[in-house]
C-alpha atoms as one frame of an Amber mdcrd trajectory, in Angstrom:
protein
  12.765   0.653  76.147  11.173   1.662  73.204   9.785  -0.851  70.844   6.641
   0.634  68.785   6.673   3.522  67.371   3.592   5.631  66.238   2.800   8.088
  63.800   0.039  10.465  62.734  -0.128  10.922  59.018  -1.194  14.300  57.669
   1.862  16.998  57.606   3.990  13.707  59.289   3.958  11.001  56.778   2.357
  13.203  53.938   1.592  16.963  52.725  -1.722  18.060  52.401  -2.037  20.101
  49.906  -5.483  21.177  49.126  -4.570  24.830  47.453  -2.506  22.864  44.749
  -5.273  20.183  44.395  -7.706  22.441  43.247  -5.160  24.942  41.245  -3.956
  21.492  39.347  -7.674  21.089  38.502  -7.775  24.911  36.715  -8.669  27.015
  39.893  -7.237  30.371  40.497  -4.917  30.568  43.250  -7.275  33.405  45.068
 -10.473  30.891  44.314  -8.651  27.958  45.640  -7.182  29.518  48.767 -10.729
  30.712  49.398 -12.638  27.354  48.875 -10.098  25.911  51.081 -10.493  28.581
  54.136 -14.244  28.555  53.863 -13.670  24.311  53.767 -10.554  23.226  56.461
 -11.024  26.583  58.356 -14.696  25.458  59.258 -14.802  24.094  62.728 -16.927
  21.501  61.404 -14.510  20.253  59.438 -13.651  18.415  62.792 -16.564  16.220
  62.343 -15.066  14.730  59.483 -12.677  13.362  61.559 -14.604  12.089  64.493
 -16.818  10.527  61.915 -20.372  10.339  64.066 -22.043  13.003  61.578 -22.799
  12.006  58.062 -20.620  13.647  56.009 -23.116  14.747  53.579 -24.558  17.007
  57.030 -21.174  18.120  57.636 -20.942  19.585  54.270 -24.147  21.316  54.630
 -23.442  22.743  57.800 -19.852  23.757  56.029 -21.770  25.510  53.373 -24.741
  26.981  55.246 -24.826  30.849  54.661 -22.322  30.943  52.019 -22.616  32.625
  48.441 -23.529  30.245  45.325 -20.385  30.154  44.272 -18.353  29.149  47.001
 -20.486  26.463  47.716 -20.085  25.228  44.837 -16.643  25.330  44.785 -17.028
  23.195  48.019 -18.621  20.826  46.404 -16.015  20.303  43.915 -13.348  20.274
  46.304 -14.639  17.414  48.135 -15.722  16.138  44.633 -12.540  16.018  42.781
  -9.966  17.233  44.669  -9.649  15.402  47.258  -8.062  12.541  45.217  -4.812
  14.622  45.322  -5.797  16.095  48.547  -2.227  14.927  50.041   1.291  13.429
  48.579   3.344  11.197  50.550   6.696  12.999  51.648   9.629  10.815  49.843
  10.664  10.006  53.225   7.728   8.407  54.080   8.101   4.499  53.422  12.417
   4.392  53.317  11.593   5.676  57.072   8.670   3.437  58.200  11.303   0.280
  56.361  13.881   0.835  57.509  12.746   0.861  61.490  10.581  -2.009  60.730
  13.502  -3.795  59.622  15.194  -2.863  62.700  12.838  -4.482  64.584   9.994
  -1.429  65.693   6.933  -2.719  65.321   4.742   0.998  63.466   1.693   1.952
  64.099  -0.330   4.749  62.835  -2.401   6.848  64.904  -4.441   9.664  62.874
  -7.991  12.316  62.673  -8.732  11.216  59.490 -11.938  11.245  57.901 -13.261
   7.325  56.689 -14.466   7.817  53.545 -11.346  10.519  53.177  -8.797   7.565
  53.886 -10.351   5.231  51.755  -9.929   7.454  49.118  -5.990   8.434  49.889
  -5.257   4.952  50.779  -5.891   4.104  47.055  -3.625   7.121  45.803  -1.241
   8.367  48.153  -0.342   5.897  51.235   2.217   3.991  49.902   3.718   3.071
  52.925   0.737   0.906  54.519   2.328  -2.512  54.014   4.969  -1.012  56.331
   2.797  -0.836  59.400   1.944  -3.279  62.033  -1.457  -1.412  62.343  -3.303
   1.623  63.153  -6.020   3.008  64.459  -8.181   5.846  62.183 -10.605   8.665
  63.826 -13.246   8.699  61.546 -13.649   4.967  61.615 -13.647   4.597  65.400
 -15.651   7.855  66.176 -13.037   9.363  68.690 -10.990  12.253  67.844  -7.099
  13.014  69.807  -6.469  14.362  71.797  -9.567  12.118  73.353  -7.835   9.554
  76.310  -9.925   7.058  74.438  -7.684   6.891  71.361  -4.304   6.212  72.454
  -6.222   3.617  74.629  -7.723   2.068  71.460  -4.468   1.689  70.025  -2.419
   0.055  73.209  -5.649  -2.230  73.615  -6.225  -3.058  70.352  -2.561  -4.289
  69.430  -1.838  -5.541  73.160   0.943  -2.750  73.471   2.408  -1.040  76.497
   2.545   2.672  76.437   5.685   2.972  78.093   7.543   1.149  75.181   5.471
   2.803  72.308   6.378   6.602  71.043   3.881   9.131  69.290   5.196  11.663
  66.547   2.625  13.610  65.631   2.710  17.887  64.510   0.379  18.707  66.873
   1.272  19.522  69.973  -1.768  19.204  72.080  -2.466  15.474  71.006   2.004
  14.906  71.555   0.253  16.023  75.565  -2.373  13.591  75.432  -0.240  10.887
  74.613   1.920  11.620  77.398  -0.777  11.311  79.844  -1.702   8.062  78.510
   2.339   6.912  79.351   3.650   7.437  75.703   6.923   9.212  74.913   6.217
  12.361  72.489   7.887  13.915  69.501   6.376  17.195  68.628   6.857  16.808
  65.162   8.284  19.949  63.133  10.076  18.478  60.433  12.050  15.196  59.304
  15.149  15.844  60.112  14.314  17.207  63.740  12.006  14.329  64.457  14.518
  11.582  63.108  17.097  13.101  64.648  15.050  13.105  68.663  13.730   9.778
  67.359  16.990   8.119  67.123  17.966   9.611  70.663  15.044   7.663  72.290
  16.075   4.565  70.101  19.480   4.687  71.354  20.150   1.790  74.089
């Protein structure tokens, strides 16, 4: 029986949207689809996440053997952007609510930079008084689909993985919950997600 249910939060619970961050702030949409390849497309932006670099390193390495410019436009991405780097989906709390007051306990389970999600937590997580708890990569220096961090999370809140399912858009970490015991919802969109949610709910 399922009685927790866990979600990640980027493209889940909210869109990122770093092209419109940076066109809101006056950027061309060429210049900000650039700055954001030459940004998120950066393997190291993965670091971020697991949080053991400093971030001010990650940036460098992000940067190292680009033009001027575009470093520069880096820099003001992760400058001024980022404060409306992603929007909560109007879903997003009426869903986490209502199963809360249905009696699912909701956990969050994301790769998430630390000083990322303090920022977003201020501006654009408006569900977090809806959650039982949650577990964040770049605080806990473990990245999914690592075994360590669906561990974390059953350990840390005393939970059983056989009674807890993940949603997440990403199908590799959906498989590494799995092995841990977890159900998995490959997550594609709200209505397909609620919809397979509710058939796992059902008695």
């Amino acid at each position: 029986m399922i009685r927790n249910i866990v979600f990640d939060v980027g493209s889940v619970l909210v869109r990122v949207r770093p092209e419109e961050a940076l066109t809101d702030l006056g950027f061309a949409r060429d210049r900000a689809e650039a700055t954001v390849r030459a940004a998120l497309g950066n393997p190291v932006w993965r670091e971020l996440d697991r949080g053991v670099m400093k971030k001010e390193d990650v940036f460098a390495a992000m940067k190292a053997g680009l033009p001027p410019a575009v470093q520069e436009d880096i820099g003001f991405f992760f400058e001024k952007a980022v404060w409306n780097f992603v929007k909560p989906f109007p879903y997003a709390r009426t869903w986490l609510s209502s199963l809360r007051e249905r009696g699912y306990r909701i956990f969050l389970l994301s790769n998430y930079p630390a000083w990322l999600w303090t920022v977003n937590e201020q501006n654009a997580f408006d569900f977090l008084d809806c959650i039982d708890g949650k577990v964040v990569s770049g605080f806990e220096k473990v990245i999914k689909p690592d075994p360590a961090i669906y561990r974390l999370l059953l350990s840390r809140y005393s939970l059983t993985a056989s009674e807890c399912v993940f949603l997440d858009d990403v199908a590799e970490n959906i498989a590494g919950a799995r092995s841990e015991g977890f159900s998995g919802i490959v997550f594609a969109s709200y209505e397909q997600a609620s919809a397979e949610l509710e058939g796992l709910l059902q008695p």
